[in-house]
MOPAC internal coordinates of N, CA, C and O (Angstrom, degrees):
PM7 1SCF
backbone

  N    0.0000 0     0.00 0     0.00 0    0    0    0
  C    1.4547 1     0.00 0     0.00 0    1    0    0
  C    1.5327 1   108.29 1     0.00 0    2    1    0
  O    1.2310 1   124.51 1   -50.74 1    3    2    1
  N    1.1257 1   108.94 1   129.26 1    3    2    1
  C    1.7948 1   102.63 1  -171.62 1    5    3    2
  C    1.7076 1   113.62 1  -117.50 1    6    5    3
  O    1.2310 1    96.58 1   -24.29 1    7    6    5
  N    0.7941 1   159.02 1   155.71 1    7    6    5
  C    1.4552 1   139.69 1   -71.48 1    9    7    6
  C    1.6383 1    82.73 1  -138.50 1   10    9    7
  O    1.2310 1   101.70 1  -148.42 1   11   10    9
  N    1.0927 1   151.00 1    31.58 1   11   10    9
  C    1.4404 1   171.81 1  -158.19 1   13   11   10
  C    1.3216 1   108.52 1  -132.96 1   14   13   11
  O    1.2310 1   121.25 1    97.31 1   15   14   13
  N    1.1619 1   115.22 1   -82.69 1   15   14   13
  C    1.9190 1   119.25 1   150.78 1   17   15   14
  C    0.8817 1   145.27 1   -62.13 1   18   17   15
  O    1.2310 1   120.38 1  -173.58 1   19   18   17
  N    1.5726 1   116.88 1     6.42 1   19   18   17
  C    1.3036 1   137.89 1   152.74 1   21   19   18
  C    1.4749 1   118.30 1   -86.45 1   22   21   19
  O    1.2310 1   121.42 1   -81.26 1   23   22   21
  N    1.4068 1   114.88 1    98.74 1   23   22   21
  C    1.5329 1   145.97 1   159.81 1   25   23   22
  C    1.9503 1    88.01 1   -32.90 1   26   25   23
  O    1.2310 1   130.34 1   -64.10 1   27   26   25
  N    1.3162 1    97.66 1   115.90 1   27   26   25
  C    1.8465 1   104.57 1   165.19 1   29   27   26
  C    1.4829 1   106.44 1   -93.72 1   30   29   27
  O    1.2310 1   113.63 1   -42.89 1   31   30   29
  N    0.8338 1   129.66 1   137.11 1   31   30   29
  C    1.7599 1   119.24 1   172.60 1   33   31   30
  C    1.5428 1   112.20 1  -118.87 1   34   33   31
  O    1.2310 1   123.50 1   160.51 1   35   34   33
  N    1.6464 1   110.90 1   -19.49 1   35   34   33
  C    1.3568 1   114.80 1   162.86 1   37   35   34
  C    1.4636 1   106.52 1  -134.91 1   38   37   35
  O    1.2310 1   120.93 1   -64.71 1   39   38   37
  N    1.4895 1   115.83 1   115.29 1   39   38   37
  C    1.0543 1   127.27 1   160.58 1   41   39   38
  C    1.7256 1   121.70 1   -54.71 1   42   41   39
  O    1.2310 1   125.06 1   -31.43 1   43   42   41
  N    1.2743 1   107.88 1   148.57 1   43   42   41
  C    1.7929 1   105.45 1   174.96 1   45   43   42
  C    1.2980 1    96.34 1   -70.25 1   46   45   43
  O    1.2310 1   122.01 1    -4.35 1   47   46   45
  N    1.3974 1   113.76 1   175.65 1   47   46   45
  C    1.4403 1   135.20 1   177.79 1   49   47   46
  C    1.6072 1    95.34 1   -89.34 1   50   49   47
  O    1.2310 1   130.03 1   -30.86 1   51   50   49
  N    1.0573 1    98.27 1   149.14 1   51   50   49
  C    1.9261 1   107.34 1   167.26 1   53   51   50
  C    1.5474 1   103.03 1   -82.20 1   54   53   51
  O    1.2310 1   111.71 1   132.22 1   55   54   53
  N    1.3889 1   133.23 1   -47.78 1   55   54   53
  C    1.5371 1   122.05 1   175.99 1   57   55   54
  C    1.8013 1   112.20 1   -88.20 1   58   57   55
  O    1.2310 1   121.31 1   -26.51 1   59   58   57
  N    1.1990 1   115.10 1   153.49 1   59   58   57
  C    1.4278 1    99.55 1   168.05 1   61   59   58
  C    1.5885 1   126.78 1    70.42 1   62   61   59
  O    1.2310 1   115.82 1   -18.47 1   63   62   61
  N    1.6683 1   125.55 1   161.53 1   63   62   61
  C    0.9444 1   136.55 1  -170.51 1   65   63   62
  C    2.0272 1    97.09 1   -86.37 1   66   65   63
  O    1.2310 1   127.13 1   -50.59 1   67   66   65
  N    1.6100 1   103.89 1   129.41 1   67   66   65
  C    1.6552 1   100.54 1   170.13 1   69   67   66
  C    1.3839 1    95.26 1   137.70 1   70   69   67
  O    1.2310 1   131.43 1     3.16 1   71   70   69
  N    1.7332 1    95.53 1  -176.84 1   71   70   69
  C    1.3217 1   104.33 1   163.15 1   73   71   70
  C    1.6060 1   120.38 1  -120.14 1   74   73   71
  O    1.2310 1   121.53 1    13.70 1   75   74   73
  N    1.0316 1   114.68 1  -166.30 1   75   74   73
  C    2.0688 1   119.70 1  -169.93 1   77   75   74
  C    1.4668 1    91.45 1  -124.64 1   78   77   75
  O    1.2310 1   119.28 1     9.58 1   79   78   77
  N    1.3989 1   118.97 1  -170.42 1   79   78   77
  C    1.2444 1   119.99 1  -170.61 1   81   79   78
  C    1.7777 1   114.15 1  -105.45 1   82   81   79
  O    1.2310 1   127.50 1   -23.51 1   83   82   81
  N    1.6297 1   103.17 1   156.49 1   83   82   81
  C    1.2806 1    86.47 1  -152.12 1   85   83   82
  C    1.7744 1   111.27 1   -78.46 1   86   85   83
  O    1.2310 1   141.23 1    -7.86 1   87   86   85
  N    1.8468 1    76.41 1   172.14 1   87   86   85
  C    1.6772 1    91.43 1   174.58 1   89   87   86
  C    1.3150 1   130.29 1   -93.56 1   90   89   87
  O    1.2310 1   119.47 1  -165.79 1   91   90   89
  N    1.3585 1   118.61 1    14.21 1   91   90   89
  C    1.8484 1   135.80 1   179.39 1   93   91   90
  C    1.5915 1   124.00 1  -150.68 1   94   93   91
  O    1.2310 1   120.33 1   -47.46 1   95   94   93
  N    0.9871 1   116.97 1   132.54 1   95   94   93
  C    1.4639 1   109.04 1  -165.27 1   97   95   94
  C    1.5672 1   127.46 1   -63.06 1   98   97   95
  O    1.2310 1   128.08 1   174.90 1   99   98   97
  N    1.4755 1   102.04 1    -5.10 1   99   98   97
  C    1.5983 1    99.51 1   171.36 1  101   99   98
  C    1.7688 1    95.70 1   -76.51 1  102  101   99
  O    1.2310 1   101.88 1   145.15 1  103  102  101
  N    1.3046 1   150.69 1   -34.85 1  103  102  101
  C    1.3969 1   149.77 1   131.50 1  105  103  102
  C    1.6038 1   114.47 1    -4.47 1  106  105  103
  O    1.2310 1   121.57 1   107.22 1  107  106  105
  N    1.4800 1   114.60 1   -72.78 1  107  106  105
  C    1.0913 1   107.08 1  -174.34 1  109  107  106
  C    1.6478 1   119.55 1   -72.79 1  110  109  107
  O    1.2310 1   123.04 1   155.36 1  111  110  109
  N    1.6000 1   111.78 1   -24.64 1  111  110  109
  C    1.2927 1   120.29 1   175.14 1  113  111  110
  C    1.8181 1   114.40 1   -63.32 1  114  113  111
  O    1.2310 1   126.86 1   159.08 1  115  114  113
  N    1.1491 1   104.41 1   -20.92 1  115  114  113
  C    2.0658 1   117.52 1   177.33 1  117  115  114
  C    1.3732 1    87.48 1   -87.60 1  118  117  115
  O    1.2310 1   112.21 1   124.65 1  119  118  117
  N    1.1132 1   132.30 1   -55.35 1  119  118  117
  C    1.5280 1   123.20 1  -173.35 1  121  119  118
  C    1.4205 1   126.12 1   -48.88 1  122  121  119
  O    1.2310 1   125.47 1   132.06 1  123  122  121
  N    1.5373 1   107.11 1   -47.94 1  123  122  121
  C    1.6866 1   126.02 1   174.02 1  125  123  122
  C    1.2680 1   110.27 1   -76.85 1  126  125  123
  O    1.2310 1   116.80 1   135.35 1  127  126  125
  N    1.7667 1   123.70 1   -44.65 1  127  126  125
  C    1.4198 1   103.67 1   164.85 1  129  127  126
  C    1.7149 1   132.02 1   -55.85 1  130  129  127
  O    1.2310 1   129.25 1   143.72 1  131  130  129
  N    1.5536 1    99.77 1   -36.28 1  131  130  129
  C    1.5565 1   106.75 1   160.64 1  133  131  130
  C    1.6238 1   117.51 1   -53.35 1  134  133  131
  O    1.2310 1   109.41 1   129.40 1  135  134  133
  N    0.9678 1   137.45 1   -50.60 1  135  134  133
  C    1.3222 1   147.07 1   174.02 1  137  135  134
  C    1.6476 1   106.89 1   -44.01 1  138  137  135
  O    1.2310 1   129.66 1   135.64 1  139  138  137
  N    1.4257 1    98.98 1   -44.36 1  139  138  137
  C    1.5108 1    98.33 1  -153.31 1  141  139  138
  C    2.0864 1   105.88 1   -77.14 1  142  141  139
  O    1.2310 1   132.62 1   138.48 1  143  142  141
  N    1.6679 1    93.23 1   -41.52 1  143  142  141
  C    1.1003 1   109.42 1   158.84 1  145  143  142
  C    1.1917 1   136.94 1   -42.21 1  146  145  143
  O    1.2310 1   120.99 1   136.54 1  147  146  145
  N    1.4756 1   115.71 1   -43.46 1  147  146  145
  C    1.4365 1   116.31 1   170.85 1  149  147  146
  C    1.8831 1   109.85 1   -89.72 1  150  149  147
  O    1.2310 1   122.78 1   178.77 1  151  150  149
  N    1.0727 1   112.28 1    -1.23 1  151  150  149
  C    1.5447 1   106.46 1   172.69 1  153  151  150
  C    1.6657 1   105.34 1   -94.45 1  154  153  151
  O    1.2310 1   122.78 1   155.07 1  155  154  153
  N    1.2272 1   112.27 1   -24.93 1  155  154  153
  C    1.7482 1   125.17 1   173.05 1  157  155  154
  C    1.6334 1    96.05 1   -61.01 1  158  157  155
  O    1.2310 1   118.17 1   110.23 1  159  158  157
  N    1.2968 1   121.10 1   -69.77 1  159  158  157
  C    1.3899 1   133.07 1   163.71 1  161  159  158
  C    1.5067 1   101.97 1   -13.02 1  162  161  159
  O    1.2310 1   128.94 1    80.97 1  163  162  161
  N    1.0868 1   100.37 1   -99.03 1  163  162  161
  C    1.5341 1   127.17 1  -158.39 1  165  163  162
  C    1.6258 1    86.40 1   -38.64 1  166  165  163
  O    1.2310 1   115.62 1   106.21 1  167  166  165
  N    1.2139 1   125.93 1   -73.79 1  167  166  165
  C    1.6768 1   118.69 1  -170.38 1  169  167  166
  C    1.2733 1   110.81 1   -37.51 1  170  169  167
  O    1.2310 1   126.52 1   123.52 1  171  170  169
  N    1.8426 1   105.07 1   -56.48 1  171  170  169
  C    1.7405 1    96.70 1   175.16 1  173  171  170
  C    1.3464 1   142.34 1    -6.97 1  174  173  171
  O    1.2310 1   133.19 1    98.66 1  175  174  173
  N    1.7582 1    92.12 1   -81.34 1  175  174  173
  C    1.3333 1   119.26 1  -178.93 1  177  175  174
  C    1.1153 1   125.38 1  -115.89 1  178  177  175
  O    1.2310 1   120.95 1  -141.37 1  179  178  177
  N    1.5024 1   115.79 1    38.63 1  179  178  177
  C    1.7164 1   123.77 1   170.48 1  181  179  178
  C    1.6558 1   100.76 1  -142.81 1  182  181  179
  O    1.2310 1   128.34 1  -168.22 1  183  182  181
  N    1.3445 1   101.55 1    11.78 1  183  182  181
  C    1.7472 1   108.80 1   173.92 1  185  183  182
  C    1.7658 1   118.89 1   -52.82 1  186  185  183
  O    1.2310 1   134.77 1    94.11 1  187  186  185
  N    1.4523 1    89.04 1   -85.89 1  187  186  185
  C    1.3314 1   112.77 1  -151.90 1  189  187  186
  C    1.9920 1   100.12 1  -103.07 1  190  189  187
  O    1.2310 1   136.93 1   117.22 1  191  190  189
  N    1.1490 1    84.81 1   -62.78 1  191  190  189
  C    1.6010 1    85.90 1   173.59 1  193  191  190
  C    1.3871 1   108.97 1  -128.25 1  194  193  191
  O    1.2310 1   116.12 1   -58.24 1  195  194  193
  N    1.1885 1   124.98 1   121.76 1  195  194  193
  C    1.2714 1   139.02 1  -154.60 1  197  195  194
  C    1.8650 1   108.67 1   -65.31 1  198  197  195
  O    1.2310 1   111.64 1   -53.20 1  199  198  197
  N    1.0893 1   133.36 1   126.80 1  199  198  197
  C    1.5122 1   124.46 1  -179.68 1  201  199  198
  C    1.6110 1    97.16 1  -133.35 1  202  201  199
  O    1.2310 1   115.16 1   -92.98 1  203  202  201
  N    1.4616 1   126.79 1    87.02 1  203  202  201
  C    1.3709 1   114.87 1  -151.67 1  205  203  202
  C    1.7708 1   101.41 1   -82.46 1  206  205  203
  O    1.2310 1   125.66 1   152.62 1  207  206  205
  N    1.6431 1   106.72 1   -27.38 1  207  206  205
  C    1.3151 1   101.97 1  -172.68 1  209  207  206
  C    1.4255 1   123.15 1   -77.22 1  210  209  207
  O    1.2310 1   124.98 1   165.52 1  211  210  209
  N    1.7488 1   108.04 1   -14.48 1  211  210  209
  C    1.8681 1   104.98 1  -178.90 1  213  211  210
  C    2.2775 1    80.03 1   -84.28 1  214  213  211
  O    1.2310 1   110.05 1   170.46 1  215  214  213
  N    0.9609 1   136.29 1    -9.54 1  215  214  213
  C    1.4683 1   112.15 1   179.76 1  217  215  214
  C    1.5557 1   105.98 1   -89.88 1  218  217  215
  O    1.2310 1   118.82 1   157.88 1  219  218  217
  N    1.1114 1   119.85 1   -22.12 1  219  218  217
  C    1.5707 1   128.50 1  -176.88 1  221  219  218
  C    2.1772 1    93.06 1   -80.00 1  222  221  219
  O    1.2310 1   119.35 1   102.56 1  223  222  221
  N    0.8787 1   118.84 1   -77.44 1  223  222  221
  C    1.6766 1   120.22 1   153.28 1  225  223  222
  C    1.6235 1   112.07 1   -10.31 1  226  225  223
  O    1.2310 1   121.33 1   117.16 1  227  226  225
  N    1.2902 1   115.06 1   -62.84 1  227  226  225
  C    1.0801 1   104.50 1  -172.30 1  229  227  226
  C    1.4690 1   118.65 1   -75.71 1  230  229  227
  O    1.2310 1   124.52 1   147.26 1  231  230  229
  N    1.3132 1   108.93 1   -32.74 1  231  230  229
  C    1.2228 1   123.49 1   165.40 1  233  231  230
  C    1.6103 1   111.59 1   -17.93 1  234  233  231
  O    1.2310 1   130.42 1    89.73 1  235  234  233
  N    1.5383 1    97.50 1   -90.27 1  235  234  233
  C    1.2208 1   135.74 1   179.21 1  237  235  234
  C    1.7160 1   109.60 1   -25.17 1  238  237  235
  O    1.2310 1   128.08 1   124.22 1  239  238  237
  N    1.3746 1   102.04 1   -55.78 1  239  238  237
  C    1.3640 1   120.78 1   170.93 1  241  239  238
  C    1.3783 1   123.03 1   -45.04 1  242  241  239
  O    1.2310 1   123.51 1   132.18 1  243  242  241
  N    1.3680 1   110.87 1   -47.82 1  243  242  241
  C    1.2181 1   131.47 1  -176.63 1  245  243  242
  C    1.5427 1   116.74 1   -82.55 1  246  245  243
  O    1.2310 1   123.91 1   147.33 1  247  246  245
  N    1.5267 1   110.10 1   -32.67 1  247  246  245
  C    1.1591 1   102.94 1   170.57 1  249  247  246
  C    1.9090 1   126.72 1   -96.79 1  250  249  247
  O    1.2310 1   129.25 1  -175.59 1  251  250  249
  N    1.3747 1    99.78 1     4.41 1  251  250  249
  C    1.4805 1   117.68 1   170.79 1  253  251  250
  C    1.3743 1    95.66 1   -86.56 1  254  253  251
  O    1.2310 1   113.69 1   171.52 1  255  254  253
  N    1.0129 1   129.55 1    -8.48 1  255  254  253
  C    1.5490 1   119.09 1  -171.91 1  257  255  254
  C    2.0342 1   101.77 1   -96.14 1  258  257  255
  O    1.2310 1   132.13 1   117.38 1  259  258  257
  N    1.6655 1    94.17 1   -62.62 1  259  258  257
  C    1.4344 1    95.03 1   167.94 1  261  259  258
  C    1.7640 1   122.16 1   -46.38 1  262  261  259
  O    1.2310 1   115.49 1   147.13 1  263  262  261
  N    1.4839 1   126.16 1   -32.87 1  263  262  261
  C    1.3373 1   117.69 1   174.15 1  265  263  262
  C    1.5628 1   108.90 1   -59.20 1  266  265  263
  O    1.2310 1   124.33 1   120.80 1  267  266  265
  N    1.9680 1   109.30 1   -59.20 1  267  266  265
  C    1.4866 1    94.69 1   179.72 1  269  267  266
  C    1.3073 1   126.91 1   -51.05 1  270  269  267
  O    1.2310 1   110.76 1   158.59 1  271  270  269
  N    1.7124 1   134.98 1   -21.41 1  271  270  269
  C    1.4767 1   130.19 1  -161.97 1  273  271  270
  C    1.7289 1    84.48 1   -88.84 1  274  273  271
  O    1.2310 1   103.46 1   135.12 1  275  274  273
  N    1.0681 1   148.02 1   -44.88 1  275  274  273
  C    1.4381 1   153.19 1  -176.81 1  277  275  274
  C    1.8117 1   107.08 1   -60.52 1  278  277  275
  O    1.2310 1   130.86 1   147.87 1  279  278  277
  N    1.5097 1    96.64 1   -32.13 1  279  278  277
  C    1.8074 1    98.45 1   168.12 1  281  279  278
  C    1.0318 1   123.48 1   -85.07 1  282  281  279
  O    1.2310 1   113.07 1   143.97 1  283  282  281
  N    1.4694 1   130.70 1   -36.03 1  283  282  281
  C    1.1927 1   125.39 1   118.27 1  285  283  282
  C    1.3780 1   161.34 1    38.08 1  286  285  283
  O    1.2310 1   133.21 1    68.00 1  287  286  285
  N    1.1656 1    92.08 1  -112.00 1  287  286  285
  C    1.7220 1   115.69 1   179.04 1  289  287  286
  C    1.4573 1   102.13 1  -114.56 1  290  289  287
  O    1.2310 1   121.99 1  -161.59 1  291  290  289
  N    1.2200 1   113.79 1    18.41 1  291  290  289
  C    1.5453 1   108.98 1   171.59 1  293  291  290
  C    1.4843 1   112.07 1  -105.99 1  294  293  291
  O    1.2310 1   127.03 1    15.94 1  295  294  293
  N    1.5657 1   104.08 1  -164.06 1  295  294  293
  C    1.7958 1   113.34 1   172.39 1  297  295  294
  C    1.4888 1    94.51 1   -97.60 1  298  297  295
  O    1.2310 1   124.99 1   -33.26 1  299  298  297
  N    1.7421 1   108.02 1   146.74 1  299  298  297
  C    1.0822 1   120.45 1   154.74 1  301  299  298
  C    1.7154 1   118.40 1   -12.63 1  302  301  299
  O    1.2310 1   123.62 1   -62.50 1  303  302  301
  N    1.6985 1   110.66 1   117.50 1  303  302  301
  C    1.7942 1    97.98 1   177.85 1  305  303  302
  C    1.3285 1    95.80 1   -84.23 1  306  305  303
  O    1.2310 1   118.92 1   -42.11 1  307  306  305
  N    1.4507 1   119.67 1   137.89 1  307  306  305
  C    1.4416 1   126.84 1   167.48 1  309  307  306
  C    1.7805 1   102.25 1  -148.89 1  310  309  307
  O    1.2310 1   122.88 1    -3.90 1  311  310  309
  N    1.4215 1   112.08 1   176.10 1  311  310  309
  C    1.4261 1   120.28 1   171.76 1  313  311  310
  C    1.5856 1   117.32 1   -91.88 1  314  313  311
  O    1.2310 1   134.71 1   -61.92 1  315  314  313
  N    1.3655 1    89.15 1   118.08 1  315  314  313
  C    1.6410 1    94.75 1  -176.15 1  317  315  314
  C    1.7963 1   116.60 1  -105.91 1  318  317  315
  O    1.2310 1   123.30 1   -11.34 1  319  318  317
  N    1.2104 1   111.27 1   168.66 1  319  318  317
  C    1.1641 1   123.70 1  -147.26 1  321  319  318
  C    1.5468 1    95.04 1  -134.36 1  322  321  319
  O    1.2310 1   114.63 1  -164.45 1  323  322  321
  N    0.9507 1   127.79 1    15.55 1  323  322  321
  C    1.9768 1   111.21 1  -164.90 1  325  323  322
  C    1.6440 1   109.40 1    87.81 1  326  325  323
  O    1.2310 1   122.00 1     9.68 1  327  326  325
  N    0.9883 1   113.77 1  -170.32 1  327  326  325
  C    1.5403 1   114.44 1   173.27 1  329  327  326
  C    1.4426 1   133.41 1   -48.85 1  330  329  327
  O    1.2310 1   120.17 1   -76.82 1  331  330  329
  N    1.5397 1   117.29 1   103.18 1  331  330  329
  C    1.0800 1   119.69 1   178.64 1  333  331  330
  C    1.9296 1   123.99 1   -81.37 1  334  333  331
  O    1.2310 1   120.10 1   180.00 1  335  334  333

């Protein structure tokens, strides 16, 4: 499949190493489920009795997951310069 028929869902950033936010709503729908997840998190285990390191853990978890769907369904990560 060559990069024409490949659906981008996160564009690279124009400055810098990464990506920007996406350009299609299956993008923004990984974004809000990520969101929602780490606020589920955070209530979890910063409720009642505080367990800061399984929320820092989960964190981590959660956000190793969001990099691969952005590696993914994104553009090549490289270092950008402004307009290529």
């Amino acid at each position: 499949m060559n990069n024409e028929e490949r659906k981008v869902w996160f564009p690279a950033k124009r400055y810098g190493w990464g990506w920007g936010p996406p350009t299609c709503w299956q993008g923004w729908v990984v974004i809000i489920v990520f969101y929602l997840l780490l606020g589920g998190s955070l209530f979890l285990f910063m409720r009642n009795k505080p367990h800061p390191a399984l929320f820092v853990i989960s964190t981590l978890i959660l956000s190793s997951l969001l990099i691969g769907v952005c590696y993914l369904k994104g553009e090549k990560p490289r270092w950008r310069w402004g307009r290529d």
